[in-house]
N, CA, C and O atoms as CSV, one atom per row, in Angstrom:
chain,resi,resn,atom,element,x,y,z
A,1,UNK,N,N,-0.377,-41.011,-5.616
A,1,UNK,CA,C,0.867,-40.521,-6.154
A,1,UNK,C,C,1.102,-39.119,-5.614
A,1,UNK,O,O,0.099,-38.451,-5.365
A,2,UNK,N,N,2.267,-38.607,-5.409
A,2,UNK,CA,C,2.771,-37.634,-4.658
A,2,UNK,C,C,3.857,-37.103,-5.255
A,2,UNK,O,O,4.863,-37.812,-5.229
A,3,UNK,N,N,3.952,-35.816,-5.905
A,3,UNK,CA,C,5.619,-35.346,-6.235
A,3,UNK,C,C,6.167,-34.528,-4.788
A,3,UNK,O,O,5.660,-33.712,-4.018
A,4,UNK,N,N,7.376,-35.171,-4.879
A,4,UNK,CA,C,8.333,-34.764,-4.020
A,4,UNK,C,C,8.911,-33.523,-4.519
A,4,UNK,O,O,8.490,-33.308,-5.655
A,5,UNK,N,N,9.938,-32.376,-3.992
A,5,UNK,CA,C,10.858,-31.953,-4.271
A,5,UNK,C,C,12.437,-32.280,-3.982
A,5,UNK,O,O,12.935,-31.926,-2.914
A,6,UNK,N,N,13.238,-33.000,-5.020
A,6,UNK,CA,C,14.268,-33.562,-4.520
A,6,UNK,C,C,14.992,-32.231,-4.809
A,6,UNK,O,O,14.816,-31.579,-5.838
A,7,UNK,N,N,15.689,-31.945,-3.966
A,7,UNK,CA,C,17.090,-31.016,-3.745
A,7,UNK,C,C,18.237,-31.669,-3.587
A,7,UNK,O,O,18.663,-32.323,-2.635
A,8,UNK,N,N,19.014,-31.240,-5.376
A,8,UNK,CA,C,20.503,-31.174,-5.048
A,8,UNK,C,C,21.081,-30.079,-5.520
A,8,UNK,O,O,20.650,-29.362,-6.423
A,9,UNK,N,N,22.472,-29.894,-4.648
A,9,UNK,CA,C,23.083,-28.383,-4.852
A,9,UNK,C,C,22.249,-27.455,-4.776
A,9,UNK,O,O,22.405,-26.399,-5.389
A,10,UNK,N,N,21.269,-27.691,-4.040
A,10,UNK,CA,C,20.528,-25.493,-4.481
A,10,UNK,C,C,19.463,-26.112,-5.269
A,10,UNK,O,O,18.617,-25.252,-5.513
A,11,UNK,N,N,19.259,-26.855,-5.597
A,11,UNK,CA,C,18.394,-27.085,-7.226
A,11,UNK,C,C,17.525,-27.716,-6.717
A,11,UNK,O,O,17.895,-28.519,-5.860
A,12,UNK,N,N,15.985,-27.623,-7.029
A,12,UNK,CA,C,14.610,-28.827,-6.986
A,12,UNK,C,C,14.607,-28.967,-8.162
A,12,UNK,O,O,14.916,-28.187,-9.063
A,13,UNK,N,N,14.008,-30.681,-8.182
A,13,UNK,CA,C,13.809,-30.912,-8.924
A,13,UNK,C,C,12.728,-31.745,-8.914
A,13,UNK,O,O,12.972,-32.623,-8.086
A,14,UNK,N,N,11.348,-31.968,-9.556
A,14,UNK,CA,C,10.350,-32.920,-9.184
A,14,UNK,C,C,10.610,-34.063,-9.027
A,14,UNK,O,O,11.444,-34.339,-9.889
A,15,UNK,N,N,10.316,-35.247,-8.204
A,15,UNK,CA,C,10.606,-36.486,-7.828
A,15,UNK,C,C,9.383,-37.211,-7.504
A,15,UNK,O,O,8.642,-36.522,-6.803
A,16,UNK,N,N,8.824,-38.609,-7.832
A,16,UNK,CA,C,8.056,-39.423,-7.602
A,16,UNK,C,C,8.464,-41.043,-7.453
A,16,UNK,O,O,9.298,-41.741,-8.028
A,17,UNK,N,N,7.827,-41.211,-6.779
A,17,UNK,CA,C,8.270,-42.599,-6.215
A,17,UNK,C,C,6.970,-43.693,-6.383
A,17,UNK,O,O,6.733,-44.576,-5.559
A,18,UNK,N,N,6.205,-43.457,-7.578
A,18,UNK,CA,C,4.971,-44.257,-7.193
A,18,UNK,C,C,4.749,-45.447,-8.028
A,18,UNK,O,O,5.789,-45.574,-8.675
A,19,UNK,N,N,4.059,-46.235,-8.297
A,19,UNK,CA,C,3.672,-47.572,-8.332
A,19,UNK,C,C,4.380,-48.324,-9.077
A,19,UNK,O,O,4.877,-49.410,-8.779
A,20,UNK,N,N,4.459,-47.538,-10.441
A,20,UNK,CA,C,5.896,-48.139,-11.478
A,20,UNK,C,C,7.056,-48.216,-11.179
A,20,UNK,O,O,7.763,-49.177,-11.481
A,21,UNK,N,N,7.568,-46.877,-10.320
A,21,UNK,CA,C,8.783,-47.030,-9.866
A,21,UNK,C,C,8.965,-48.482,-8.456
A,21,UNK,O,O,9.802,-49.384,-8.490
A,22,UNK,N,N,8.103,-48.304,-7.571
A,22,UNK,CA,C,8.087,-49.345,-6.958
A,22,UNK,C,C,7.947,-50.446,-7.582
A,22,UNK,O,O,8.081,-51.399,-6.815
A,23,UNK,N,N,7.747,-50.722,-8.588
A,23,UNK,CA,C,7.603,-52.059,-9.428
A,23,UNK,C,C,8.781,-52.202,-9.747
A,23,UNK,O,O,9.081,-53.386,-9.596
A,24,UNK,N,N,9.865,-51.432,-10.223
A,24,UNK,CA,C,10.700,-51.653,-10.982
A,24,UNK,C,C,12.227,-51.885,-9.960
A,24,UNK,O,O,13.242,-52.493,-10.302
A,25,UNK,N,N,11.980,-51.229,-8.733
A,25,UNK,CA,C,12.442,-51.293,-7.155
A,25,UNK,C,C,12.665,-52.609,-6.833
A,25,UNK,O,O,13.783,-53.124,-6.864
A,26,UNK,N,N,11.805,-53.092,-6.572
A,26,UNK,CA,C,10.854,-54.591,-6.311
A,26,UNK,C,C,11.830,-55.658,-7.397
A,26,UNK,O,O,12.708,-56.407,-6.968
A,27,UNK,N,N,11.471,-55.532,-8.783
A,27,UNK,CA,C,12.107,-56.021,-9.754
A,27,UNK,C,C,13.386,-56.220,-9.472
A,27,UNK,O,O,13.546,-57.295,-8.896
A,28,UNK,N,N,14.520,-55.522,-9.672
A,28,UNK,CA,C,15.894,-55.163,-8.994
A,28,UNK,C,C,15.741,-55.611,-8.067
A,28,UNK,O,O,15.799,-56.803,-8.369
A,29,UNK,N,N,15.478,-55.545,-6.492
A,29,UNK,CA,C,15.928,-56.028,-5.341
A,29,UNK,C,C,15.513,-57.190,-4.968
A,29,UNK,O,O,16.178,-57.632,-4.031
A,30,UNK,N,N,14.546,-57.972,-5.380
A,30,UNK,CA,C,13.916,-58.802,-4.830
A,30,UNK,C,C,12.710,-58.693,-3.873
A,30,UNK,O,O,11.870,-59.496,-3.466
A,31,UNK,N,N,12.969,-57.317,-3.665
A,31,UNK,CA,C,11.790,-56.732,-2.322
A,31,UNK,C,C,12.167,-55.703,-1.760
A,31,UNK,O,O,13.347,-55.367,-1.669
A,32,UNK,N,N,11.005,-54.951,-1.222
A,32,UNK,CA,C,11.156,-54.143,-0.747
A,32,UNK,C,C,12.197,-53.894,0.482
A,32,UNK,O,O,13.157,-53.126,0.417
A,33,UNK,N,N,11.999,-54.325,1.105
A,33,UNK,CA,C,12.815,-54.486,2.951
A,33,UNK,C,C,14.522,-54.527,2.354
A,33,UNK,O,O,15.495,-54.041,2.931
A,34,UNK,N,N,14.509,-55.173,1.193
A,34,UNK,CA,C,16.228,-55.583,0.672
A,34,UNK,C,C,16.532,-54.271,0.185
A,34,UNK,O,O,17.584,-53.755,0.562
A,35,UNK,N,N,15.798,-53.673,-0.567
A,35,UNK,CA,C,15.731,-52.075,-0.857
A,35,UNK,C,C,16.197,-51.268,0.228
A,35,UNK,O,O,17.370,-50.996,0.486
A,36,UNK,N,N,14.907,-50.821,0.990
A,36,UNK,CA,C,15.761,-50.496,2.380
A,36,UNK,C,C,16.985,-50.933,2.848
A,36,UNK,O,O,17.848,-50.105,3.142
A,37,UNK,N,N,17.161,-52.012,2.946
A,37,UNK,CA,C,18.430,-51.987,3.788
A,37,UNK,C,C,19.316,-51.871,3.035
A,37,UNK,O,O,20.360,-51.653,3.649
A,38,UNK,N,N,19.481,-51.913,1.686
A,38,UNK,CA,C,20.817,-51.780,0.999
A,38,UNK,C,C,20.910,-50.153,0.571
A,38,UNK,O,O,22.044,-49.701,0.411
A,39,UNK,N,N,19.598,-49.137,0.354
A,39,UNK,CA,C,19.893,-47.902,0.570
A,39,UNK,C,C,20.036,-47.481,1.682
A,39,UNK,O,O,20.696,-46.442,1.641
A,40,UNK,N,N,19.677,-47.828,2.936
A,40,UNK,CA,C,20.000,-46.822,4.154
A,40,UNK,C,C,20.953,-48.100,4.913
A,40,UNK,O,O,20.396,-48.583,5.900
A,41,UNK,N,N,22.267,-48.672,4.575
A,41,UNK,CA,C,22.707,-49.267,5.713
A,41,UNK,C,C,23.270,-49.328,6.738
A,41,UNK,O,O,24.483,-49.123,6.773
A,42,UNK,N,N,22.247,-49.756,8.355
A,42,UNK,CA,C,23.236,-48.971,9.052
A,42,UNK,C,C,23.930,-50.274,10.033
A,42,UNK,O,O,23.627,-51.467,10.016
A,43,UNK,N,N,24.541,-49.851,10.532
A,43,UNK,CA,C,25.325,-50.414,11.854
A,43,UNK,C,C,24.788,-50.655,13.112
A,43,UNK,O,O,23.743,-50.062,13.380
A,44,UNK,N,N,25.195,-51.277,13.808
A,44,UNK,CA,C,24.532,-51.254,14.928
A,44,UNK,C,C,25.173,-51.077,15.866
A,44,UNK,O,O,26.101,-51.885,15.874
A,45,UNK,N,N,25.191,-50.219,16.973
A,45,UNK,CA,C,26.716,-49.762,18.228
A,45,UNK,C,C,26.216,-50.800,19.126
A,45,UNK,O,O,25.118,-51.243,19.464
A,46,UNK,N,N,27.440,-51.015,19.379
A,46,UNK,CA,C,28.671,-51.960,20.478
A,46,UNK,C,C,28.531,-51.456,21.389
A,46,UNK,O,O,28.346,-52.236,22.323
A,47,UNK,N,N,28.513,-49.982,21.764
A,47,UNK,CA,C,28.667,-49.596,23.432
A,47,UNK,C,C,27.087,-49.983,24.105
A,47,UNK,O,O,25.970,-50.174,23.623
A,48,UNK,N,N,27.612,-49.980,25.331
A,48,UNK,CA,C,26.172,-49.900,26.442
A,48,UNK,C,C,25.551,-48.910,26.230
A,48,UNK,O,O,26.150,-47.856,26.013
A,49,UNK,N,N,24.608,-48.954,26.233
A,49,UNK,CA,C,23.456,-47.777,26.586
A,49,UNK,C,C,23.427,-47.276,25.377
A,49,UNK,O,O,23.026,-46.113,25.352
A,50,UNK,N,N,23.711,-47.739,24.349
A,50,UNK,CA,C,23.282,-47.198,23.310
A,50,UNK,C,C,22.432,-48.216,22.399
A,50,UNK,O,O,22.816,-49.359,22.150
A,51,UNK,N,N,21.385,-47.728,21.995
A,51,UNK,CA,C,20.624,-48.633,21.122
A,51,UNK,C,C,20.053,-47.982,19.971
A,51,UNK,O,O,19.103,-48.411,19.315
A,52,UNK,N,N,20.670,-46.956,19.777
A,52,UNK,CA,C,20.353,-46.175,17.861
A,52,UNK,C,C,21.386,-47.094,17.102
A,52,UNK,O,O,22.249,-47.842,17.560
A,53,UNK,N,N,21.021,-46.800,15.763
A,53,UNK,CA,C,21.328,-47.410,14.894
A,53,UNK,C,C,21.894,-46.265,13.969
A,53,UNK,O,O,21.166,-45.445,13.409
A,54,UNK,N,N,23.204,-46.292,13.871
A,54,UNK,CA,C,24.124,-44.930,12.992
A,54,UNK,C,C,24.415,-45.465,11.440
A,54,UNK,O,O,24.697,-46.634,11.180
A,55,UNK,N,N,24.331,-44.717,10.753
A,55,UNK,CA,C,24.022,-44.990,8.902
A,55,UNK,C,C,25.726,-45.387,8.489
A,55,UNK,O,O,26.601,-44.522,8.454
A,56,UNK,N,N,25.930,-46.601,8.246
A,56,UNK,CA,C,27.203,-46.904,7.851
A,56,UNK,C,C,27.654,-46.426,6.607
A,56,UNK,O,O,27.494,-47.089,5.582
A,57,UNK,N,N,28.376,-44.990,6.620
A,57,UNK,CA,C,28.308,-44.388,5.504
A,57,UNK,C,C,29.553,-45.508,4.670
A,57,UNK,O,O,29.335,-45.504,3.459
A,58,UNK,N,N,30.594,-46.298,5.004
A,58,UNK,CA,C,31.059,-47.203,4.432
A,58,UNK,C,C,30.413,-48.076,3.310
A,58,UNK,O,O,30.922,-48.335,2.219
A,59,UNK,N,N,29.071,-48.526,3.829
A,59,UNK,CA,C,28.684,-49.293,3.216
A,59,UNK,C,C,27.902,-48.852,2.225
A,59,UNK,O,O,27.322,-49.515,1.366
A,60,UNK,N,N,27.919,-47.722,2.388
A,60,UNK,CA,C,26.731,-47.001,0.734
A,60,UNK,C,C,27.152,-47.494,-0.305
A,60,UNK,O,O,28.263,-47.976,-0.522
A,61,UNK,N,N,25.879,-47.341,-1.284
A,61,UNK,CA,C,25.690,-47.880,-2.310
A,61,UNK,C,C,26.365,-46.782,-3.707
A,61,UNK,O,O,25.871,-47.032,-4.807
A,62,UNK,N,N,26.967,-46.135,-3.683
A,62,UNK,CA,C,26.988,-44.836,-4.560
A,62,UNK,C,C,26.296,-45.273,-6.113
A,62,UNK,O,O,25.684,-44.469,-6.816
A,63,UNK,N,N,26.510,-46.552,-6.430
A,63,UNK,CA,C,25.788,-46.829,-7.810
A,63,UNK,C,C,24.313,-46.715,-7.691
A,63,UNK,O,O,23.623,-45.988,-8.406
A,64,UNK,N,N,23.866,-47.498,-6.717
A,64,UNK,CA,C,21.952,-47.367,-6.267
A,64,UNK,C,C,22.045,-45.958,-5.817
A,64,UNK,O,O,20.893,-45.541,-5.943
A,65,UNK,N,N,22.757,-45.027,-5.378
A,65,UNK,CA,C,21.914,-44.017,-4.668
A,65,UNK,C,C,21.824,-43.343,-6.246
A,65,UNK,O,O,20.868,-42.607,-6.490
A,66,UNK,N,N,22.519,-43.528,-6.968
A,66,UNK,CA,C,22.827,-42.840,-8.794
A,66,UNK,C,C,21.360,-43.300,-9.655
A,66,UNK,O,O,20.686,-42.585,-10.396
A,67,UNK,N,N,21.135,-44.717,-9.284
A,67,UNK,CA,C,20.123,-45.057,-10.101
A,67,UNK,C,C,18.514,-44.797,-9.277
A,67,UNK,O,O,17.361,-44.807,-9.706
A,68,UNK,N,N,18.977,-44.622,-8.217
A,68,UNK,CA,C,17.327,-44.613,-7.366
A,68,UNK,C,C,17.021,-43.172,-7.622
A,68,UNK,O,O,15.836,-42.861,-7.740
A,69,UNK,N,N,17.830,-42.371,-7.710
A,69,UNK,CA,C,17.970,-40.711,-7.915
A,69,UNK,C,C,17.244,-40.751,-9.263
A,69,UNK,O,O,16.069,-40.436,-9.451
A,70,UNK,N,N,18.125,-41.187,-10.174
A,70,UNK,CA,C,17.564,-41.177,-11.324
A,70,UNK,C,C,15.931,-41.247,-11.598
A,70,UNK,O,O,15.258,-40.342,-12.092
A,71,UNK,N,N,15.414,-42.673,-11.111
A,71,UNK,CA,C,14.492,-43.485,-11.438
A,71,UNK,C,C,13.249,-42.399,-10.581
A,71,UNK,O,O,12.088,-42.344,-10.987
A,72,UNK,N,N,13.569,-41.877,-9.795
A,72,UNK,CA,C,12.580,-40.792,-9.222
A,72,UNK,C,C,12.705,-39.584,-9.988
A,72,UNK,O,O,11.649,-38.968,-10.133
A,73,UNK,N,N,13.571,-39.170,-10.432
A,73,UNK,CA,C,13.699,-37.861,-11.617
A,73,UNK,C,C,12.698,-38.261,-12.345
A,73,UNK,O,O,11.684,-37.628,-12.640
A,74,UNK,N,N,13.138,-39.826,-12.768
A,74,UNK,CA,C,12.531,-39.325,-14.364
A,74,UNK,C,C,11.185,-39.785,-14.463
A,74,UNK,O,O,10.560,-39.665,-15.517
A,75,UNK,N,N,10.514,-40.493,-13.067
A,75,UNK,CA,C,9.193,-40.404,-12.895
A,75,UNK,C,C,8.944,-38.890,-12.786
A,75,UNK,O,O,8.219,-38.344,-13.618
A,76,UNK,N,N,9.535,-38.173,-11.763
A,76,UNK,CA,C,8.929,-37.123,-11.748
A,76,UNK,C,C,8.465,-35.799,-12.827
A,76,UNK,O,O,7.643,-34.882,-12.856
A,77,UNK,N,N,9.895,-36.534,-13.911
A,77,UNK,CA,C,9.666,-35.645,-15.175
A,77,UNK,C,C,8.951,-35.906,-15.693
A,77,UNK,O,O,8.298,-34.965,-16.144
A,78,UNK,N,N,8.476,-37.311,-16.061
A,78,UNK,CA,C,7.207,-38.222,-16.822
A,78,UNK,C,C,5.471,-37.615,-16.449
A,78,UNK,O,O,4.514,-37.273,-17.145
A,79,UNK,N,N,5.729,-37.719,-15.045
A,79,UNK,CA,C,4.048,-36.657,-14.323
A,79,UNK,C,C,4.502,-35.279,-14.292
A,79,UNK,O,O,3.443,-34.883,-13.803
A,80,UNK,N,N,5.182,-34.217,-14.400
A,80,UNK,CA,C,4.970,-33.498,-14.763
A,80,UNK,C,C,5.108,-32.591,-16.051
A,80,UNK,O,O,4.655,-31.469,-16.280
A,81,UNK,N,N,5.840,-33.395,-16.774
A,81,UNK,CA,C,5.951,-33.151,-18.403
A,81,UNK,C,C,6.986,-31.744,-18.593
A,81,UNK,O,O,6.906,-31.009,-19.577
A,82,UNK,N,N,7.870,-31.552,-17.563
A,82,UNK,CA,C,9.307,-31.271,-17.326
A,82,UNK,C,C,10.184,-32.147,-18.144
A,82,UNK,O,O,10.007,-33.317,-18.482
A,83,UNK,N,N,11.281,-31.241,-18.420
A,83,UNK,CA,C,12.497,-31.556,-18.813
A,83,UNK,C,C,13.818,-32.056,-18.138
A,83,UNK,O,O,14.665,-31.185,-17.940
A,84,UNK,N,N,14.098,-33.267,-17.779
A,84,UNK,CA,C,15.131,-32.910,-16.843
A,84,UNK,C,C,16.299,-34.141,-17.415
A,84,UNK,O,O,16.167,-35.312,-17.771
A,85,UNK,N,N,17.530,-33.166,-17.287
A,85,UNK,CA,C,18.729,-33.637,-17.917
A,85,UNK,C,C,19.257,-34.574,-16.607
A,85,UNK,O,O,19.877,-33.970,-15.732
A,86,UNK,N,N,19.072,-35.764,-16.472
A,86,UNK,CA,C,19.443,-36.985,-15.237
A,86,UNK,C,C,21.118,-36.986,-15.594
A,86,UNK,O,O,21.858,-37.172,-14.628
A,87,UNK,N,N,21.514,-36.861,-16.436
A,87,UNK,CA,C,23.182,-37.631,-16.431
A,87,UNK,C,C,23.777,-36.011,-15.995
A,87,UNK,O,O,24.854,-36.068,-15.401
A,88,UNK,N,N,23.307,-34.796,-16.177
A,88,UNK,CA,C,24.023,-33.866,-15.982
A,88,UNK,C,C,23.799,-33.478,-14.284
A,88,UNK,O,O,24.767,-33.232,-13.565
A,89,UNK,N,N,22.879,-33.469,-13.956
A,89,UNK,CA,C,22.726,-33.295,-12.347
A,89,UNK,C,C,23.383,-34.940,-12.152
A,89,UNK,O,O,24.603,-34.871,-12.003
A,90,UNK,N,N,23.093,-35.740,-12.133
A,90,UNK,CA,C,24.210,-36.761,-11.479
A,90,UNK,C,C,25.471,-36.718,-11.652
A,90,UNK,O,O,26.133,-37.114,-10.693
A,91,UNK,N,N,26.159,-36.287,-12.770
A,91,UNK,CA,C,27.397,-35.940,-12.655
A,91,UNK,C,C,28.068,-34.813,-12.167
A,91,UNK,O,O,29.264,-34.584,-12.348
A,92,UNK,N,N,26.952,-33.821,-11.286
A,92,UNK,CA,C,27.841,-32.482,-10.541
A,92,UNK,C,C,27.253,-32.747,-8.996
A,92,UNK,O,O,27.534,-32.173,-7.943
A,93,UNK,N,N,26.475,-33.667,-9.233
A,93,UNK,CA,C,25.986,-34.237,-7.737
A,93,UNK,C,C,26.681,-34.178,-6.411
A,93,UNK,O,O,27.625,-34.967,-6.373
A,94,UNK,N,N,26.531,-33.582,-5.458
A,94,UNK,CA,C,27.217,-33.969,-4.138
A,94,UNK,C,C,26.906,-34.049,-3.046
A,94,UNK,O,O,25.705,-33.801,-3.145
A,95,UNK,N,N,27.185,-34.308,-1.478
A,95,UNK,CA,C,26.921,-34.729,-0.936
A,95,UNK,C,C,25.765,-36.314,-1.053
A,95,UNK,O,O,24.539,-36.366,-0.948
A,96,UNK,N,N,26.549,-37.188,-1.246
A,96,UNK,CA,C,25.484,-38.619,-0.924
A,96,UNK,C,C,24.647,-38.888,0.318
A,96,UNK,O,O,23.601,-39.524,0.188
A,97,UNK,N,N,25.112,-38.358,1.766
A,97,UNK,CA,C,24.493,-38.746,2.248
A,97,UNK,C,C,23.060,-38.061,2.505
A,97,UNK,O,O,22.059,-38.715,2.797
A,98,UNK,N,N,23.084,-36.749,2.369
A,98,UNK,CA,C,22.159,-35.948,2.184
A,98,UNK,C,C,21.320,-36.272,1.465
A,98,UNK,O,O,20.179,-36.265,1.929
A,99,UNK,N,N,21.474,-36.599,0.353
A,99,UNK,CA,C,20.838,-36.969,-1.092
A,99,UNK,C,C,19.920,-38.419,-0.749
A,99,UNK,O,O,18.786,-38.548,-1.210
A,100,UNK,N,N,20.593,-39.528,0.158
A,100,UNK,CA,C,20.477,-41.051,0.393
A,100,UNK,C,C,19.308,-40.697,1.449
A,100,UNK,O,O,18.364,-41.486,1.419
A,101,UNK,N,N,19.219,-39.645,2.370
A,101,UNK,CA,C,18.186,-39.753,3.462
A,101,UNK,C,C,16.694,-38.914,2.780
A,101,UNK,O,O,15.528,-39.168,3.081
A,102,UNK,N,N,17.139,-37.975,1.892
A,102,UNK,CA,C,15.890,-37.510,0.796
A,102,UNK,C,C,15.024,-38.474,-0.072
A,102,UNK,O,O,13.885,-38.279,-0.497
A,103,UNK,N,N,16.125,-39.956,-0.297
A,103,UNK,CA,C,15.358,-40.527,-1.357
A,103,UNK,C,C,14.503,-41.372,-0.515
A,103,UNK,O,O,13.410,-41.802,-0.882
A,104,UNK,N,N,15.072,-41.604,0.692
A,104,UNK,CA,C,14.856,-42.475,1.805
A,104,UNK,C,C,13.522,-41.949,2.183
A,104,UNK,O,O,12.559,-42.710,2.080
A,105,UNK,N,N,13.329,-40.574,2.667
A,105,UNK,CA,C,12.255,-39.994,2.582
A,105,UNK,C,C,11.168,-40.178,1.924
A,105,UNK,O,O,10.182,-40.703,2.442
A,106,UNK,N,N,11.220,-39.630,0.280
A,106,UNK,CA,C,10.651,-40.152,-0.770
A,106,UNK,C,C,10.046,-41.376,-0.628
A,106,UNK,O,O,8.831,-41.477,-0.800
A,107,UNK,N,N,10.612,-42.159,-0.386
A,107,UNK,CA,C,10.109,-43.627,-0.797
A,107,UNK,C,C,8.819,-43.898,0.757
A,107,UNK,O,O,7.712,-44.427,0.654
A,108,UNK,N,N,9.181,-43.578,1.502
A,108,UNK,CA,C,8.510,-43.904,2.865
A,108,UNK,C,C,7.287,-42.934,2.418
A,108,UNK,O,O,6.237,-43.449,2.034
A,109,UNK,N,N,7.400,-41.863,2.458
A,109,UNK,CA,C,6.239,-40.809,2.079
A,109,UNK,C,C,5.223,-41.371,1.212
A,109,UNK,O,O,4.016,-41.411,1.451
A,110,UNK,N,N,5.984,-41.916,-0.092
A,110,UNK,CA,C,5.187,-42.287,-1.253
A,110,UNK,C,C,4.476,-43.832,-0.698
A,110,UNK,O,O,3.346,-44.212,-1.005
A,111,UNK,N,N,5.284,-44.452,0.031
A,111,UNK,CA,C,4.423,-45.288,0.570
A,111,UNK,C,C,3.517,-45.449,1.514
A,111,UNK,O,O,2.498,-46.051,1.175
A,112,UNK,N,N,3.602,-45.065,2.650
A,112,UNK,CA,C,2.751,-44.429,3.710
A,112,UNK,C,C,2.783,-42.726,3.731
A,112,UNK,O,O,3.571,-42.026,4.368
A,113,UNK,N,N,1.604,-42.248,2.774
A,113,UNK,CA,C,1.594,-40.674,2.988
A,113,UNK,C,C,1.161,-40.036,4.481
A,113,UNK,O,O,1.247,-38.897,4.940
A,114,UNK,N,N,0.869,-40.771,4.795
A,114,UNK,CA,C,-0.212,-40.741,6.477
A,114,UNK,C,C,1.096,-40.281,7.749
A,114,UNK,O,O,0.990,-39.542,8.727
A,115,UNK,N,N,2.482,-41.192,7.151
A,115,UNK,CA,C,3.181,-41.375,7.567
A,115,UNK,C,C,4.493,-40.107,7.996
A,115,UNK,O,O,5.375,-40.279,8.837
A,116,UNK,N,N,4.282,-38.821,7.123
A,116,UNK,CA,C,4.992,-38.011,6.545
A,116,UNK,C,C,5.751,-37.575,8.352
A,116,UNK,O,O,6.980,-37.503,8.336
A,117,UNK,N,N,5.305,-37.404,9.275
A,117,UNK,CA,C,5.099,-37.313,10.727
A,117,UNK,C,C,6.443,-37.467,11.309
A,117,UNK,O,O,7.236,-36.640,11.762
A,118,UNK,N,N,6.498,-39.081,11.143
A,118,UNK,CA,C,7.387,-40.182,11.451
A,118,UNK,C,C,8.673,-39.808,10.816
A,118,UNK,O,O,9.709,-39.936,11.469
A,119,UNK,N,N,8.710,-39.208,9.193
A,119,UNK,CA,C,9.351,-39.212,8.796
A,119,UNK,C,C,10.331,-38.296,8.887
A,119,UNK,O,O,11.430,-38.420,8.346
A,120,UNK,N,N,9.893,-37.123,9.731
A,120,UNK,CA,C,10.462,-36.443,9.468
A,120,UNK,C,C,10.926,-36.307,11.662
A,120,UNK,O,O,11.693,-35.376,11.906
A,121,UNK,N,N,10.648,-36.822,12.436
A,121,UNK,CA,C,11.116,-37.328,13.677
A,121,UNK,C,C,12.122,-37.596,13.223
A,121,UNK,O,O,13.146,-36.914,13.268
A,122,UNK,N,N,11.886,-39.205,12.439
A,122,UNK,CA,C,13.234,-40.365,11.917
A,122,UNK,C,C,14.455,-39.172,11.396
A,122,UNK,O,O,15.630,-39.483,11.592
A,123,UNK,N,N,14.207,-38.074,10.862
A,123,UNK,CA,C,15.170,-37.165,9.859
A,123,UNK,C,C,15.897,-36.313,10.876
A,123,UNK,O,O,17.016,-35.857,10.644
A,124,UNK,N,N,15.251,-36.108,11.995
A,124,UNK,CA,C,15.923,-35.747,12.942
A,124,UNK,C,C,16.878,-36.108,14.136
A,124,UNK,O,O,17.854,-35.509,14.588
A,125,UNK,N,N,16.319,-37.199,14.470
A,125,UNK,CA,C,17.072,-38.251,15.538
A,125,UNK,C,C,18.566,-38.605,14.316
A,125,UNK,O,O,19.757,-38.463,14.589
A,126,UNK,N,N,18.048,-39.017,13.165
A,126,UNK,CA,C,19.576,-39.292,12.573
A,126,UNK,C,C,20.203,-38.213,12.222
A,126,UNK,O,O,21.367,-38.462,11.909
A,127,UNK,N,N,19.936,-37.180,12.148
A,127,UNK,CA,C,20.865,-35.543,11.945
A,127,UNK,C,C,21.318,-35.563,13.567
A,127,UNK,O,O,22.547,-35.641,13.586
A,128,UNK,N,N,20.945,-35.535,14.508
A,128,UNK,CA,C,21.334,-35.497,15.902
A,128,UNK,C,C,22.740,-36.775,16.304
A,128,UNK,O,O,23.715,-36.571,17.027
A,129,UNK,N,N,22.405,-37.981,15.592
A,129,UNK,CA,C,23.229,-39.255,15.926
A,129,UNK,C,C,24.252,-38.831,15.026
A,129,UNK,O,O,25.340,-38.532,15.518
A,130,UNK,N,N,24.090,-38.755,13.795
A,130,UNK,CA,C,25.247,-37.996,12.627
A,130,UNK,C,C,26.541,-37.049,12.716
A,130,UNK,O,O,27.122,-36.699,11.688
């Protein structure tokens, strides 16, 4: 288990993504991989010579990115025995996509910690394609 720092507006806030929450992930989606792709969905380009894959901000989820936000808060408030008001930071919340590639983060980290490397390459190539 691993706390994250999720940042919104200026603000951290502790975040965890670990075994319960993946249970409850799992539960809801059917699986993991369906998870992924319905929080990060992207597109795939049409032109030649291109073979990245650009984040179809169309197709976001704004209700899942609300509840996956959540569900990592309030693990994170649960392990660290913090206070944290979830309906009031989600309701002054902004920028989604920012927010969608943090949780995206989160979840990869918490699953492969080994991985943290990759993750943060992956965070760059899509700020560059973006």
């Amino acid at each position: 288990m691993r706390l994250f720092d999720l940042e919104i507006d200026g603000q951290k806030y502790p975040a965890c993504c670990g075994l319960r929450a993946l249970a409850q992930i799992q539960k809801k989606y059917g699986s993991l991989s369906a998870f992924e792709k319905k929080l990060l969905p992207y597109q795939e380009q049409t032109e030649k010579g291109l073979d990245e894959k650009l984040l179809d901000v169309d197709a976001m989820d704004i209700q899942m990115i609300m509840e996956t936000t959540e569900l990592f808060l309030k693990e994170g408030a649960f392990l660290t025995g913090e206070k944290v008001e979830t309906d009031k930071i989600l309701c002054s919340a902004s920028n989604p996509f920012g927010l969608v590639l943090q949780l995206f983060d989160i979840y990869v980290m918490s699953m492969k910690p080994d991985n943290e490397e990759n993750v943060s390459k992956n965070r760059t190539s899509q700020r560059m394609s973006g």
